[in-house]
C-alpha positions in Angstrom: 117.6 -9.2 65.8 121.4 -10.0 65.4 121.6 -11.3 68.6 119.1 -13.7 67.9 120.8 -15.0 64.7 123.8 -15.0 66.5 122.5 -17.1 69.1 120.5 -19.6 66.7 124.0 -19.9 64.8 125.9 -20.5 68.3 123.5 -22.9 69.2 123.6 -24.9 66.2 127.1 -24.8 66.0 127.3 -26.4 69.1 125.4 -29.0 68.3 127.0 -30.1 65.3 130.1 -30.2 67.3 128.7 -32.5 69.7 127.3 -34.3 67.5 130.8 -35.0 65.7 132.2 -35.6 68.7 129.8 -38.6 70.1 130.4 -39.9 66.7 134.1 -40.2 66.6 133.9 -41.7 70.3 132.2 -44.4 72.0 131.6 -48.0 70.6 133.5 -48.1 67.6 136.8 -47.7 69.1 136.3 -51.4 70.4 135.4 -53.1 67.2 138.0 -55.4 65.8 139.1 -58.5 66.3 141.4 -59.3 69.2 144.0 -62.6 69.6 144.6 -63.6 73.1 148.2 -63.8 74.3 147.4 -67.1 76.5 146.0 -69.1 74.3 145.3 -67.8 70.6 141.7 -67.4 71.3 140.2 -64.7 68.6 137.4 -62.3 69.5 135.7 -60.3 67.3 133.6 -57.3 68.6 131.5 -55.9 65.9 128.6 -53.2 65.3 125.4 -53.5 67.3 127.1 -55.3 70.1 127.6 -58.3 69.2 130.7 -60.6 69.5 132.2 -63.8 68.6 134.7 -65.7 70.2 136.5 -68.6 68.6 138.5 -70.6 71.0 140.4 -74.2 69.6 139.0 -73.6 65.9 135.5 -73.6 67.4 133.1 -70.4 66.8 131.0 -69.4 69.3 128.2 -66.8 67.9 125.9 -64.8 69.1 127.8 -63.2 71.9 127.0 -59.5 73.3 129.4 -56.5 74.9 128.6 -53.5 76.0 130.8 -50.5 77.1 130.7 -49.8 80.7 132.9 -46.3 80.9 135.7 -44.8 78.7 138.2 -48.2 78.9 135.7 -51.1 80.2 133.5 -52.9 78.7 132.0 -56.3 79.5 131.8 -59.2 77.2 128.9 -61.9 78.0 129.9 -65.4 76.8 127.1 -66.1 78.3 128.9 -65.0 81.7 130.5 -61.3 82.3 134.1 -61.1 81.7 135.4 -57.7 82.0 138.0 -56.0 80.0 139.9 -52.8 80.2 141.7 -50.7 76.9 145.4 -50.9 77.2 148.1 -50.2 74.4 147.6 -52.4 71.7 144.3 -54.1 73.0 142.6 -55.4 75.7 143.7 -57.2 79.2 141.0 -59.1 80.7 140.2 -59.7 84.1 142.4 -62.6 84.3 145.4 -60.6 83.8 145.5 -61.7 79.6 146.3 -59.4 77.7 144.3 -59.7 73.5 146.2 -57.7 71.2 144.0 -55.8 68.3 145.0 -57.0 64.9 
């Protein structure tokens, strides 16, 4: 019997520790708003996976990202551009780098 409840407990423990784990990683560490070093352009990624991207003083809504491993993801505007977690922000794949704010 106590191994049992011992083994219900374990196994809920786990559980709630992975479950506190997936929730502290994953997308939200890319929310923010990013300013590009080139050009001053300002990219928002937000909740649910959407993005905006204001370039010149002109918005441009309804944009999508989506993580593709632990320091890619993949904005679509509406082509890919790829970009990779560094210090500080993002580089794309042009070599610019967009520092969080």
């Amino acid at each position: 019997m106590k191994r049992t409840k011992l083994g219900i407990l374990g196994s809920l423990a786990l559980g709630v520790m992975l479950a506190a784990g997936a929730a502290g990683c994953g997308k939200a560490k890319w929310e923010g708003t990013y300013i590009s070093s080139k050009d001053q352009s300002q990219l928002d990624l937000m909740p649910e996976h959407k993005a905006i991207l204001k370039v010149g003083g002109v918005s441009t809504p309804d944009l999508s990202w989506e993580e593709k491993g632990e320091d890619k993801i993949v904005v679509h505007v509406p082509f890919p551009i790829e970009m990779f977690r560094i210090t500080g922000g993002l580089r794309d794949q042009e070599g610019t780098e967009w520092k969080k704010k």
